[in-house]
mmCIF file of the N, C-alpha and C atoms, coordinates in Angstrom:
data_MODEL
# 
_entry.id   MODEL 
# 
loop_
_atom_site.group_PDB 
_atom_site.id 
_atom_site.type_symbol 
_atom_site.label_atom_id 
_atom_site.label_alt_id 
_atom_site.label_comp_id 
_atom_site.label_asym_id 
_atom_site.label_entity_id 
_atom_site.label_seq_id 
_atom_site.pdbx_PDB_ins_code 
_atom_site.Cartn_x 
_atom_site.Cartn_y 
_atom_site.Cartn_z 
_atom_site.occupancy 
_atom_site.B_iso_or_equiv 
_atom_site.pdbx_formal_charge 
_atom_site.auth_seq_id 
_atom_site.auth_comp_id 
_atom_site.auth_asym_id 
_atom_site.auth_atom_id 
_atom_site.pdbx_PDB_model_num 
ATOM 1   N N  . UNK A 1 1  ? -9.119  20.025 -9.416  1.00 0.00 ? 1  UNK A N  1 
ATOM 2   C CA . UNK A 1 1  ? -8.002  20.314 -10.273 1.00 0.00 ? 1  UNK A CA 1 
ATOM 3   C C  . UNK A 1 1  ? -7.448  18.990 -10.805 1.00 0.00 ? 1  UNK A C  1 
ATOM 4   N N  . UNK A 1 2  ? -7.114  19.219 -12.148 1.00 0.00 ? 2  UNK A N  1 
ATOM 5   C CA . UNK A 1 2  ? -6.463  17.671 -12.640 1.00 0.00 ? 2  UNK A CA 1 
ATOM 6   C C  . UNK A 1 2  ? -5.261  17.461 -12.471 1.00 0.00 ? 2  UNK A C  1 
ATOM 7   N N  . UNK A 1 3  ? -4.479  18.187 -11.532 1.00 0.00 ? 3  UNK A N  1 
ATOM 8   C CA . UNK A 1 3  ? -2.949  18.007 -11.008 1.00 0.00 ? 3  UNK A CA 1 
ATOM 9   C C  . UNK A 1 3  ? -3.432  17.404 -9.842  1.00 0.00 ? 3  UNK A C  1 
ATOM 10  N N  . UNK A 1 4  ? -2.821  16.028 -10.072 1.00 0.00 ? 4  UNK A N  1 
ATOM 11  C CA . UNK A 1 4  ? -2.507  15.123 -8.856  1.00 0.00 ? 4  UNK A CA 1 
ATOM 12  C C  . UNK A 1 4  ? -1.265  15.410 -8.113  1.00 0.00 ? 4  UNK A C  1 
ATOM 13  N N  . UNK A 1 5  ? -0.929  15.659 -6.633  1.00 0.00 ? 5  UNK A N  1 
ATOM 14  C CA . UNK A 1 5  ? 0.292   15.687 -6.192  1.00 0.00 ? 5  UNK A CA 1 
ATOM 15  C C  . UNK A 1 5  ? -0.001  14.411 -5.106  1.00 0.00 ? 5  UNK A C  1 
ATOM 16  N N  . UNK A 1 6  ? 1.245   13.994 -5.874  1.00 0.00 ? 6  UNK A N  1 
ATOM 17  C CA . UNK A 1 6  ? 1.751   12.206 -4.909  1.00 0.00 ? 6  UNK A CA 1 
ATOM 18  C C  . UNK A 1 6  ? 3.062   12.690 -3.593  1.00 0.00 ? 6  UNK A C  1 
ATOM 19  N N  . UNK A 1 7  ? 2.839   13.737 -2.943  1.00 0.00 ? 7  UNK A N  1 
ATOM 20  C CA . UNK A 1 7  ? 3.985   14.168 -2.567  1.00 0.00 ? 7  UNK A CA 1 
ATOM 21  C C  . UNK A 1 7  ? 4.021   12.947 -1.088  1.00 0.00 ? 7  UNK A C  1 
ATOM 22  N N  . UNK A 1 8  ? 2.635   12.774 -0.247  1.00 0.00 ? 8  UNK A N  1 
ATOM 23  C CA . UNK A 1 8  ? 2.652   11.774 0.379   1.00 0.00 ? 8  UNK A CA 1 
ATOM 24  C C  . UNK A 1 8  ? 2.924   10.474 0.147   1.00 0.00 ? 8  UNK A C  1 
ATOM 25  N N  . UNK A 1 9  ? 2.896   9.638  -1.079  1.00 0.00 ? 9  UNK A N  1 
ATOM 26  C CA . UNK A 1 9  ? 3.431   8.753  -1.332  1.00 0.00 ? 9  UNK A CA 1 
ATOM 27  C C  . UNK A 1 9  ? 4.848   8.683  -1.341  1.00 0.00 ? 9  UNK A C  1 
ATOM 28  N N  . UNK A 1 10 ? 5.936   10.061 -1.601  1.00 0.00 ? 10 UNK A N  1 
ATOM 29  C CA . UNK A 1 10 ? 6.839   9.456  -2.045  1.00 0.00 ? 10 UNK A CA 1 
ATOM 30  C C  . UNK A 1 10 ? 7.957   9.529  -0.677  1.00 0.00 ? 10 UNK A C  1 
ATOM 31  N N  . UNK A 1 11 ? 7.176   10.520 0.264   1.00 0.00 ? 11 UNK A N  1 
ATOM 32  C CA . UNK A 1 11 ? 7.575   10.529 1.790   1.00 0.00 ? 11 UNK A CA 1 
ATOM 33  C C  . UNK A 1 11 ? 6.887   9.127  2.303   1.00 0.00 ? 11 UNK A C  1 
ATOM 34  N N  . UNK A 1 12 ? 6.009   8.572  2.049   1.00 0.00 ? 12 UNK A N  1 
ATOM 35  C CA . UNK A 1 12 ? 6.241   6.997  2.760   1.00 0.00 ? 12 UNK A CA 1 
ATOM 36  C C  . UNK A 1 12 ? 7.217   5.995  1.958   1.00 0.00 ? 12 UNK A C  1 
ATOM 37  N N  . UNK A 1 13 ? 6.935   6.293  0.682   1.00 0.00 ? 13 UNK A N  1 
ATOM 38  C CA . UNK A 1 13 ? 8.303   5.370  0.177   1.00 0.00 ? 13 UNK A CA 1 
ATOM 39  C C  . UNK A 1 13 ? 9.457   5.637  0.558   1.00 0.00 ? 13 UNK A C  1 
ATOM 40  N N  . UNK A 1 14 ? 10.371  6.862  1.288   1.00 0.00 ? 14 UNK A N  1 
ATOM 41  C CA . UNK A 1 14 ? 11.230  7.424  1.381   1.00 0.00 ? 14 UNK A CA 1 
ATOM 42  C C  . UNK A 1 14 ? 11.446  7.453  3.893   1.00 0.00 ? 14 UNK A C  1 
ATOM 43  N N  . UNK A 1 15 ? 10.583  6.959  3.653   1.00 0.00 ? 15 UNK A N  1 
ATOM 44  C CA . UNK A 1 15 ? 10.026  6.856  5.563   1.00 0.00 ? 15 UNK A CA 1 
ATOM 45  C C  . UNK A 1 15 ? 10.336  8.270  5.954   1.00 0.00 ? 15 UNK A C  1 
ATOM 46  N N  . UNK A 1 16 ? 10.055  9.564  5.276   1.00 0.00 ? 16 UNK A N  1 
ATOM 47  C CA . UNK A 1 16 ? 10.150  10.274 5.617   1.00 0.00 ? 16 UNK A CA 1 
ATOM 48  C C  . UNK A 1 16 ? 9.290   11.177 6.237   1.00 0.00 ? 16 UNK A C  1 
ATOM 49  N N  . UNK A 1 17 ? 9.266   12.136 7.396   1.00 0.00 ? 17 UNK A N  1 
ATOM 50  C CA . UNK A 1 17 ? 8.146   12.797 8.207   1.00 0.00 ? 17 UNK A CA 1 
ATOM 51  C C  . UNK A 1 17 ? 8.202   14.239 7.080   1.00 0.00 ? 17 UNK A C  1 
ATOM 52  N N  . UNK A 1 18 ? 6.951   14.568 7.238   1.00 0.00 ? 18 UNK A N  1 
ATOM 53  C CA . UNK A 1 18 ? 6.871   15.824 7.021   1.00 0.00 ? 18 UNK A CA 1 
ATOM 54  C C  . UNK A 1 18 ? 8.131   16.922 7.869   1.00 0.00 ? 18 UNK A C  1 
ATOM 55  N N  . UNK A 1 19 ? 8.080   17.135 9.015   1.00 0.00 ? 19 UNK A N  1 
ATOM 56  C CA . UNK A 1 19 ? 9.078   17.551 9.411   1.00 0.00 ? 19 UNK A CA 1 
ATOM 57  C C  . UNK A 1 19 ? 10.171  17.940 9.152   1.00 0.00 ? 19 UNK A C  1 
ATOM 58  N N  . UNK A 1 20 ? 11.287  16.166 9.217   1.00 0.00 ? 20 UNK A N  1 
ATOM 59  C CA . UNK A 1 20 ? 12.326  15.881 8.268   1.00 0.00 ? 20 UNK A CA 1 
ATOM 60  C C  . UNK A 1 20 ? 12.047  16.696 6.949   1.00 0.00 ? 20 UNK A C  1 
ATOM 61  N N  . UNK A 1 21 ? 11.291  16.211 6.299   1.00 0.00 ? 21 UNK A N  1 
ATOM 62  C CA . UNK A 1 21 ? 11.193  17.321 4.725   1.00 0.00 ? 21 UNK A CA 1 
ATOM 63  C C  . UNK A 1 21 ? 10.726  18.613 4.518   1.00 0.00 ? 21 UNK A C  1 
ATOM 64  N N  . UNK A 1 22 ? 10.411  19.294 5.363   1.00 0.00 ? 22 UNK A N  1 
ATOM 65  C CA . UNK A 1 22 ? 10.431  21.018 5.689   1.00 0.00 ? 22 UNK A CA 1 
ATOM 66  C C  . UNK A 1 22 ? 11.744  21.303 6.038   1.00 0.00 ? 22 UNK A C  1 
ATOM 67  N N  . UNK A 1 23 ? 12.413  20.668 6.991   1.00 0.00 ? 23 UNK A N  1 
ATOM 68  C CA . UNK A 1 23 ? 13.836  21.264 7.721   1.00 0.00 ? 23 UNK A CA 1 
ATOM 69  C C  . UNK A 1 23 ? 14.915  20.824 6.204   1.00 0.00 ? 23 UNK A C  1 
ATOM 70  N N  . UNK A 1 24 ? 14.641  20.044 5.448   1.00 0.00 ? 24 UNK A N  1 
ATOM 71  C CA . UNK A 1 24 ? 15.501  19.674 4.438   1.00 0.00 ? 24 UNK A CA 1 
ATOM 72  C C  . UNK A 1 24 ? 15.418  20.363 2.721   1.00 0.00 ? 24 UNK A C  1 
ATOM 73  N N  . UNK A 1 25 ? 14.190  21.069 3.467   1.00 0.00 ? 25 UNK A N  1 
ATOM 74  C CA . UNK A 1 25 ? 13.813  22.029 1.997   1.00 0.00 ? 25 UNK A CA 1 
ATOM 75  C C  . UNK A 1 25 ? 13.926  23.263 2.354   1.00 0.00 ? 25 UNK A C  1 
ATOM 76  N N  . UNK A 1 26 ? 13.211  23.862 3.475   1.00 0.00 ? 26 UNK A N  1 
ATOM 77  C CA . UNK A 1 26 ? 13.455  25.177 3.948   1.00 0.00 ? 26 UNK A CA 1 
ATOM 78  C C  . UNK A 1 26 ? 12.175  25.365 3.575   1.00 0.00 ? 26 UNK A C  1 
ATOM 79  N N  . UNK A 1 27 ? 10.954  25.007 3.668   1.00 0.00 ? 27 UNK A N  1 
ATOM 80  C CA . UNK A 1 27 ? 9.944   25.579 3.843   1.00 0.00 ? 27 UNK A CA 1 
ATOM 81  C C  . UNK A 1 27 ? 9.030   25.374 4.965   1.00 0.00 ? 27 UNK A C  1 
ATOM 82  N N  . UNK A 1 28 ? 8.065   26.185 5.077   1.00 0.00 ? 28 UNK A N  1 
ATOM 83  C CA . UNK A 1 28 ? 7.454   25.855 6.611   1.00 0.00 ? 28 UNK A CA 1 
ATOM 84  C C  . UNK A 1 28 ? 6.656   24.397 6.468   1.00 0.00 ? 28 UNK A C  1 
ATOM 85  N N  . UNK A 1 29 ? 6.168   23.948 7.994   1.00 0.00 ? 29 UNK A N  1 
ATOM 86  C CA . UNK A 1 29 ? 4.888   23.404 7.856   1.00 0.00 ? 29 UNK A CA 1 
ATOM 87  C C  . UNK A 1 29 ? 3.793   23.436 7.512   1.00 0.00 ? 29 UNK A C  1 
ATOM 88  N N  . UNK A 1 30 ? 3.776   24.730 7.401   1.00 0.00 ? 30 UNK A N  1 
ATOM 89  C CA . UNK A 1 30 ? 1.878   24.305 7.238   1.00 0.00 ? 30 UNK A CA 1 
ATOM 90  C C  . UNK A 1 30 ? 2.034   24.540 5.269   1.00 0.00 ? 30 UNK A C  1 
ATOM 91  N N  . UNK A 1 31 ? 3.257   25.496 4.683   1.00 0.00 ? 31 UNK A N  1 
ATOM 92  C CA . UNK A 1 31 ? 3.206   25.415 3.195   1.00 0.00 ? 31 UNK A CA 1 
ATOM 93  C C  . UNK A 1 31 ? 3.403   23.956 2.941   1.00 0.00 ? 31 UNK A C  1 
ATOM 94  N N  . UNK A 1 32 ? 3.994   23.247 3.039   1.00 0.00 ? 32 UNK A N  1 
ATOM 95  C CA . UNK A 1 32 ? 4.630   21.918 3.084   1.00 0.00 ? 32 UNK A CA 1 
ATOM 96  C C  . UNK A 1 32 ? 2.817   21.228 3.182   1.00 0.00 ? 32 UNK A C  1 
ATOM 97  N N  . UNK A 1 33 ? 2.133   21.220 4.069   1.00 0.00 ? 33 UNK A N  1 
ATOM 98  C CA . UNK A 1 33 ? 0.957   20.670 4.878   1.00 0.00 ? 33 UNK A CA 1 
ATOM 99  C C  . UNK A 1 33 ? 0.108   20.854 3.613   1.00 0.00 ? 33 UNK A C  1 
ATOM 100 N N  . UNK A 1 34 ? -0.286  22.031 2.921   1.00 0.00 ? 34 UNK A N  1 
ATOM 101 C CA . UNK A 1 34 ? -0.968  22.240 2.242   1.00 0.00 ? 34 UNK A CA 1 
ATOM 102 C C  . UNK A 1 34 ? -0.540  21.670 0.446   1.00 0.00 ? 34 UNK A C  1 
ATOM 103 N N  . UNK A 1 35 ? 0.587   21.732 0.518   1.00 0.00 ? 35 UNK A N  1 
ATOM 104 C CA . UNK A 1 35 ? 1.566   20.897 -0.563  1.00 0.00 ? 35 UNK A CA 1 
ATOM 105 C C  . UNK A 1 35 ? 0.813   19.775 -0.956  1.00 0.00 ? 35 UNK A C  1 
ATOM 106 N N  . UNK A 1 36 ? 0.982   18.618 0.404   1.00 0.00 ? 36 UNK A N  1 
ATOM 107 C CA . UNK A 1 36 ? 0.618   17.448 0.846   1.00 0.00 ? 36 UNK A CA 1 
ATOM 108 C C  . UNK A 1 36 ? -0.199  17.355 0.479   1.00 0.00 ? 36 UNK A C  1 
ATOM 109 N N  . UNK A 1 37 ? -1.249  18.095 0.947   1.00 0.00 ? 37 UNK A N  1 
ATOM 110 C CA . UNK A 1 37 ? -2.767  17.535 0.697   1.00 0.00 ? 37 UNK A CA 1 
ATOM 111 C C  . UNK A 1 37 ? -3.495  18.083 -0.530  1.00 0.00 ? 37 UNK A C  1 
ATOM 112 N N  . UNK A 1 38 ? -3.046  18.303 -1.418  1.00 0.00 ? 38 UNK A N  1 
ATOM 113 C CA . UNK A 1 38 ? -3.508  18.878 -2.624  1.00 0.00 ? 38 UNK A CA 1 
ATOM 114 C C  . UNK A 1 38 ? -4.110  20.506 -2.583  1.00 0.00 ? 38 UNK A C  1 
ATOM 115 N N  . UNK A 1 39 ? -3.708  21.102 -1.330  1.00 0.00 ? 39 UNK A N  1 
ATOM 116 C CA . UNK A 1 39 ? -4.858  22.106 -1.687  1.00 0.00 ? 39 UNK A CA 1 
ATOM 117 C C  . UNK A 1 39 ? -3.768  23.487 -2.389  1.00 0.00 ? 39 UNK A C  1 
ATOM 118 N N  . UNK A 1 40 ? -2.520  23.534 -3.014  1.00 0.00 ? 40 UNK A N  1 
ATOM 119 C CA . UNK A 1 40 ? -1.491  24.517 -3.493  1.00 0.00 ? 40 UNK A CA 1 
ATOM 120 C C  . UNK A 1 40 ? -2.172  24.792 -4.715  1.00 0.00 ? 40 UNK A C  1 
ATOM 121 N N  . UNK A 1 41 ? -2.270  26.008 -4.990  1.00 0.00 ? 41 UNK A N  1 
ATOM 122 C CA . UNK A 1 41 ? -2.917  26.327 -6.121  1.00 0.00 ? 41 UNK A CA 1 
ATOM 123 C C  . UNK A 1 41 ? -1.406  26.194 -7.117  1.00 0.00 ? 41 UNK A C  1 
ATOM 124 N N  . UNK A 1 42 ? -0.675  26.659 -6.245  1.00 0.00 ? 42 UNK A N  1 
ATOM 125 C CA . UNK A 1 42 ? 1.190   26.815 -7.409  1.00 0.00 ? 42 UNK A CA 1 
ATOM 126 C C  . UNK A 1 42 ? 2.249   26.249 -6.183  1.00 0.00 ? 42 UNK A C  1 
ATOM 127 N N  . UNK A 1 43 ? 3.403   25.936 -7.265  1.00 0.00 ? 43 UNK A N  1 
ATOM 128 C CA . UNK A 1 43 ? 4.354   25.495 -6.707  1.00 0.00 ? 43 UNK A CA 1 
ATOM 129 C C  . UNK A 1 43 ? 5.459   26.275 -7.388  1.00 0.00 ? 43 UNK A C  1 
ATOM 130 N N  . UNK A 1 44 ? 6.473   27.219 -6.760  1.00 0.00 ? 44 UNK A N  1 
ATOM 131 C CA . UNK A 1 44 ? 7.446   26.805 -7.494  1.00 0.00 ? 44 UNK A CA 1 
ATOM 132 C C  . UNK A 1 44 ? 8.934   26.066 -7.724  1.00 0.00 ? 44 UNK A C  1 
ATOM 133 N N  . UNK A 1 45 ? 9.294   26.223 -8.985  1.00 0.00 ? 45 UNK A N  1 
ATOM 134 C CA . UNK A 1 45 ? 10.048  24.783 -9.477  1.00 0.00 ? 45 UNK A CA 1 
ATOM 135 C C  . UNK A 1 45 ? 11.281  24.500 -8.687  1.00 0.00 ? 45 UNK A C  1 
ATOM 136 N N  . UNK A 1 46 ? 11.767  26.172 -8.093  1.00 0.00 ? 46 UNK A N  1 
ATOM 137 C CA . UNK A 1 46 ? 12.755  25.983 -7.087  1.00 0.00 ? 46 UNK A CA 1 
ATOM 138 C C  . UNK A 1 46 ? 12.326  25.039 -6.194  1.00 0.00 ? 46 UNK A C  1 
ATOM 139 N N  . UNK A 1 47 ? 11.162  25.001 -5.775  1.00 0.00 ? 47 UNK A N  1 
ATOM 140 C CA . UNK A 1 47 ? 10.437  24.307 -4.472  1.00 0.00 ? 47 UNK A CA 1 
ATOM 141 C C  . UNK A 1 47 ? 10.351  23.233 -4.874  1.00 0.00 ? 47 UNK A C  1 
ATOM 142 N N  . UNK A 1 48 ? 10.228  22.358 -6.100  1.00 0.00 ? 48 UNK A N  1 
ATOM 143 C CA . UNK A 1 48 ? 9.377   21.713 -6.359  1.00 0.00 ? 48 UNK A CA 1 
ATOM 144 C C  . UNK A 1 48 ? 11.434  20.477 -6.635  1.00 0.00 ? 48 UNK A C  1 
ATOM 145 N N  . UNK A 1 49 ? 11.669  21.342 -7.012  1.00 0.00 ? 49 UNK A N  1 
ATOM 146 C CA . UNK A 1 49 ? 13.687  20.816 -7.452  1.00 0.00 ? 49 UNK A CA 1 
ATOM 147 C C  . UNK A 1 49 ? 13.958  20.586 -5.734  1.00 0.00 ? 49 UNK A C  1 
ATOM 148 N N  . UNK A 1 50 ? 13.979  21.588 -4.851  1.00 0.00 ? 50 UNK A N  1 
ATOM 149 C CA . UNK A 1 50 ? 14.516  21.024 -3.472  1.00 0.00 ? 50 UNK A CA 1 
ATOM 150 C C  . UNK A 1 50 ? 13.787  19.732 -3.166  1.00 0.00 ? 50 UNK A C  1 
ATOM 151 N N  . UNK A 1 51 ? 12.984  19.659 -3.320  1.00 0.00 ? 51 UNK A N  1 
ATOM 152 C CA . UNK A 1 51 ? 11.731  18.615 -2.899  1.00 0.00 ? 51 UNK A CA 1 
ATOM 153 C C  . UNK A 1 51 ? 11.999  17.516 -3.470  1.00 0.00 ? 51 UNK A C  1 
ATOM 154 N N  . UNK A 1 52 ? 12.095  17.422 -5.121  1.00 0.00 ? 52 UNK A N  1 
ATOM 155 C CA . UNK A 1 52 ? 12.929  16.134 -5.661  1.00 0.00 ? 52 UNK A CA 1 
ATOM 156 C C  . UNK A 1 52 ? 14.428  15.452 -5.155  1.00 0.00 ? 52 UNK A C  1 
ATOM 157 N N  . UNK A 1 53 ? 15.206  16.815 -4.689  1.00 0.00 ? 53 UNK A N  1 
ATOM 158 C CA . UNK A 1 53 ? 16.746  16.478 -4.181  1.00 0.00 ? 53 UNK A CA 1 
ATOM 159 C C  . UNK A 1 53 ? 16.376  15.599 -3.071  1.00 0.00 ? 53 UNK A C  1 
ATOM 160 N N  . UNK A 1 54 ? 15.460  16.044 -2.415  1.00 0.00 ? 54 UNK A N  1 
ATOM 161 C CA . UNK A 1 54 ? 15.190  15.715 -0.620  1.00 0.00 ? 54 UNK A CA 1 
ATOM 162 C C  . UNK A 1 54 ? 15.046  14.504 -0.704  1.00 0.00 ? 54 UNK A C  1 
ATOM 163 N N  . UNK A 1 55 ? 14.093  14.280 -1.736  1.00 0.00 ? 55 UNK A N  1 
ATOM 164 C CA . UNK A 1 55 ? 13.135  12.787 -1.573  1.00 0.00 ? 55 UNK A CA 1 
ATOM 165 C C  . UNK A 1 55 ? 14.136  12.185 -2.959  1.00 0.00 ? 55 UNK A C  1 
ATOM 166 N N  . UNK A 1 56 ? 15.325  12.360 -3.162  1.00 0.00 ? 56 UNK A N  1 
ATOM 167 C CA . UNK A 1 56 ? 15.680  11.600 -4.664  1.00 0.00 ? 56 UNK A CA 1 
ATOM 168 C C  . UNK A 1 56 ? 15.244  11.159 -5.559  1.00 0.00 ? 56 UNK A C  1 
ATOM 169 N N  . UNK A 1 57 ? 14.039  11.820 -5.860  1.00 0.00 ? 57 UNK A N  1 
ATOM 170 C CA . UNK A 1 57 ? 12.946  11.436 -6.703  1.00 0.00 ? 57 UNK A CA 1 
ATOM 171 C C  . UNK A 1 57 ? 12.856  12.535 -8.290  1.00 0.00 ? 57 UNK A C  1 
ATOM 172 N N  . UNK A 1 58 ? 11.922  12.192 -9.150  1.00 0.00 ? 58 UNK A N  1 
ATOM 173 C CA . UNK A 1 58 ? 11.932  12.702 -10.258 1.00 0.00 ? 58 UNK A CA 1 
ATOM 174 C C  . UNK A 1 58 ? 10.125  13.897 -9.926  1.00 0.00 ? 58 UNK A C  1 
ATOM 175 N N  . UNK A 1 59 ? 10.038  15.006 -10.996 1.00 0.00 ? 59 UNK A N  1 
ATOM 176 C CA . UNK A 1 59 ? 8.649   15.477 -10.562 1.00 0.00 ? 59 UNK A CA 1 
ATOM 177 C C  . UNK A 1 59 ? 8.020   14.421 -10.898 1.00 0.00 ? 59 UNK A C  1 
ATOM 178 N N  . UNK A 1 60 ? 8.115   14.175 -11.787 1.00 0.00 ? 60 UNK A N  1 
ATOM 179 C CA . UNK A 1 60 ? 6.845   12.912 -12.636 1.00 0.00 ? 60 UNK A CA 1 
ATOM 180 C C  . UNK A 1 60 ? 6.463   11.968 -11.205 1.00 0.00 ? 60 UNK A C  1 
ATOM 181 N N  . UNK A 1 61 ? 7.355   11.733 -10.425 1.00 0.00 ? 61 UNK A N  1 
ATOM 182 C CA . UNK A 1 61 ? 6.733   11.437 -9.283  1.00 0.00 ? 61 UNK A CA 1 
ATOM 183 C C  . UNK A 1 61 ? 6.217   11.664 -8.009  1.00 0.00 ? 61 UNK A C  1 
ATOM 184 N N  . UNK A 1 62 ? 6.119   12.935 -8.347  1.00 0.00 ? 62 UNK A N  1 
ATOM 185 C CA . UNK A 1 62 ? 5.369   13.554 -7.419  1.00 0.00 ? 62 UNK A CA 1 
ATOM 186 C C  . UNK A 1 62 ? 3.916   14.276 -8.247  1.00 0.00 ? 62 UNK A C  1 
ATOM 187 N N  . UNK A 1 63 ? 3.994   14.689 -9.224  1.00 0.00 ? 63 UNK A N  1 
ATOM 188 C CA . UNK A 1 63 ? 2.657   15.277 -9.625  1.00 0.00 ? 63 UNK A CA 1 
ATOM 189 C C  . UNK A 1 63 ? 2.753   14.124 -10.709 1.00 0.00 ? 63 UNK A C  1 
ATOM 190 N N  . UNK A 1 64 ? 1.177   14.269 -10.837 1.00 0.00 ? 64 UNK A N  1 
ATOM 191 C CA . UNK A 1 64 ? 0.815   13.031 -11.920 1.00 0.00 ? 64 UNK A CA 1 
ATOM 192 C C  . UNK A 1 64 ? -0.479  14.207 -12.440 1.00 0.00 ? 64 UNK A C  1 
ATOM 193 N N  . UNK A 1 65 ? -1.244  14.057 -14.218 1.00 0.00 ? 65 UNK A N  1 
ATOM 194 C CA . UNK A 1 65 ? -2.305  15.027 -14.076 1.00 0.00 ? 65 UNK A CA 1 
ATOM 195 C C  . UNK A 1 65 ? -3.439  13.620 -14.535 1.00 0.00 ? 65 UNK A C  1 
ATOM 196 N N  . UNK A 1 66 ? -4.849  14.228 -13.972 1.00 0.00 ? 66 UNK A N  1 
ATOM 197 C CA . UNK A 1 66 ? -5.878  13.620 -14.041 1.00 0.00 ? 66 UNK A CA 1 
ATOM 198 C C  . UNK A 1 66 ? -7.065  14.075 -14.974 1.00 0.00 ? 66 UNK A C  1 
ATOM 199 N N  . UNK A 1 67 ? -7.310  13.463 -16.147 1.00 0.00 ? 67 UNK A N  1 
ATOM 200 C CA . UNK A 1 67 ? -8.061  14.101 -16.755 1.00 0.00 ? 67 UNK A CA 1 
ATOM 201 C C  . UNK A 1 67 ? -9.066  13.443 -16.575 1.00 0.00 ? 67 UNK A C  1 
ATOM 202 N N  . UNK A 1 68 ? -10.117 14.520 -15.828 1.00 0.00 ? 68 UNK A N  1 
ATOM 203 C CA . UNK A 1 68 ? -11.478 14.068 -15.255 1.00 0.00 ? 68 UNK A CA 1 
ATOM 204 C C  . UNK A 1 68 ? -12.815 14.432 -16.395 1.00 0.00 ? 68 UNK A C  1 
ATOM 205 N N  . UNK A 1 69 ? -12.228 14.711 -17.596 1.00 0.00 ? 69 UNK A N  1 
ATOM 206 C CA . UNK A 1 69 ? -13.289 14.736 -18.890 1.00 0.00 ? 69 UNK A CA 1 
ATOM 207 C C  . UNK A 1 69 ? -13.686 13.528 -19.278 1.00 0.00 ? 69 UNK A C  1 
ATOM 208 N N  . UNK A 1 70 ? -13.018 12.306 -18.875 1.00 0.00 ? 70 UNK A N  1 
ATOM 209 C CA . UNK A 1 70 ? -13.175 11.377 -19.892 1.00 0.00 ? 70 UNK A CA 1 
ATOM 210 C C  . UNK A 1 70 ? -14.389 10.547 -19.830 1.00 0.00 ? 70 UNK A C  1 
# 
């Protein structure tokens, strides 16, 4: 998929555990887990807005897209 999610980068810029950012969003671990590691087919924006509040961050920094045509 050409949606990059940087969601692990912005929890080490932020020294934050996965954990910490489930209990601060309200979603589980393992949705959160799968978030992380690229494998979410969808997000939504409610989810995706708690997640920016958490980490004080913008989306643009958390998803980036990859165009693998080139």
């Amino acid at each position: 998929m050409p949606i990059i999610i940087n969601l692990d980068v912005m929890m080490a810029r932020r020294k934050m555990s996965l954990n910490e950012l489930s209990e601060r969003v309200g979603i589980t671990l393992s949705n959160l887990s799968i978030l992380k590691n690229g494998k979410a087919k969808a997000i939504r924006l409610e989810t995706l807005d708690a997640i920016c509040q958490a980490l004080d961050c913008q989306p643009g920094d958390i998803l980036a897209y990859e165009n693998r045509e080139l």
